[in-house]
N, C-alpha and C positions, 0 to 999 in steps of 0.2 A: 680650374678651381672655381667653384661657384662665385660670386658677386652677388655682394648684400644691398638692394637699392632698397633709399627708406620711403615706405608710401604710407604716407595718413602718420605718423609717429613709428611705426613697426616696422621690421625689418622682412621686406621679399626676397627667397633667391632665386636667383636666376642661373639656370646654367645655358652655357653657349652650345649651341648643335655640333653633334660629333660629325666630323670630316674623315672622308678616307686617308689611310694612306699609303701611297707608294713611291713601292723602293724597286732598284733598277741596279742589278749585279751583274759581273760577267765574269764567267767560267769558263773554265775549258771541259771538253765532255767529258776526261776523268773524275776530273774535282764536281762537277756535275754532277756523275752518277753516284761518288762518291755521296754529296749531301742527301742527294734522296734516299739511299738508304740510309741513313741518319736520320733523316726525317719519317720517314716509313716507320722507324723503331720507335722513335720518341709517340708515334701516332699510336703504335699499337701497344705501349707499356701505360702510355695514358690513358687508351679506351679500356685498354681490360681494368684498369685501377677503377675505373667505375662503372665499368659494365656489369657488375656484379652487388654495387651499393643498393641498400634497402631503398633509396631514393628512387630508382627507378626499376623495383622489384615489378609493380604493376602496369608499368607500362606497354601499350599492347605491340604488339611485334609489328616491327614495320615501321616504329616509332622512335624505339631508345636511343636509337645512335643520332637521327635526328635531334631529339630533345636536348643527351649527353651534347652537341655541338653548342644549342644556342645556350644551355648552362655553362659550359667553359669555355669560354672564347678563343683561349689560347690554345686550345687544342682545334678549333675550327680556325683557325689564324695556319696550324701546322698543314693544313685537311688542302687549305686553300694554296696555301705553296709548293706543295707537294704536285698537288693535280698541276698549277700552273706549271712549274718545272717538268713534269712529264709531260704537257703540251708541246713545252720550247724542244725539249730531245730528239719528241718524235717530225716535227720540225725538220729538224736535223739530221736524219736520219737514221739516230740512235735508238737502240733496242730498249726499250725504260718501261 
């Protein structure tokens, strides 16, 4: 939450720098491949939800699904777990 320091009479805010963060699970490859496709779904019910919004009617091809990520985070938040867990699979020798 921001913080109000008072400089000269008026109030400044200040926000603190955003930090990553991570998190550290452990699966077994069912329940594994199980979440990614969970995750796969949630990716692709959220991109088509606005892959079609007038918001990104003009944007030029090549662009929107990048743009769509840094507008909704939480679906570049899925993007990034996703790819990560298919890293760990193949890993593993699992077909993902």
């Amino acid at each position: 939450m921001p913080a109000c320091e008072r400089v000269g009479g008026s109030c400044a805010l200040t926000v603190a720098p955003m930090t990553h963060v991570s998190i550290q699970i452990s699966l077994d490859p069912a329940q594994a491949e199980a979440y990614l496709r969970w995750l796969t779904s949630q990716y692709e019910q959220l991109m088509a939800a606005c892959w079609y919004d007038d918001r990104y009617r003009y944007t030029p091809t090549g662009f929107r699904a990048p743009k769509i990520l840094a507008d909704h985070p939480h679906i570049a938040g899925i993007n990034r777990t996703a790819r990560e867990l298919v890293k760990q699979l193949r890993q593993q020798g699992v077909r993902a």
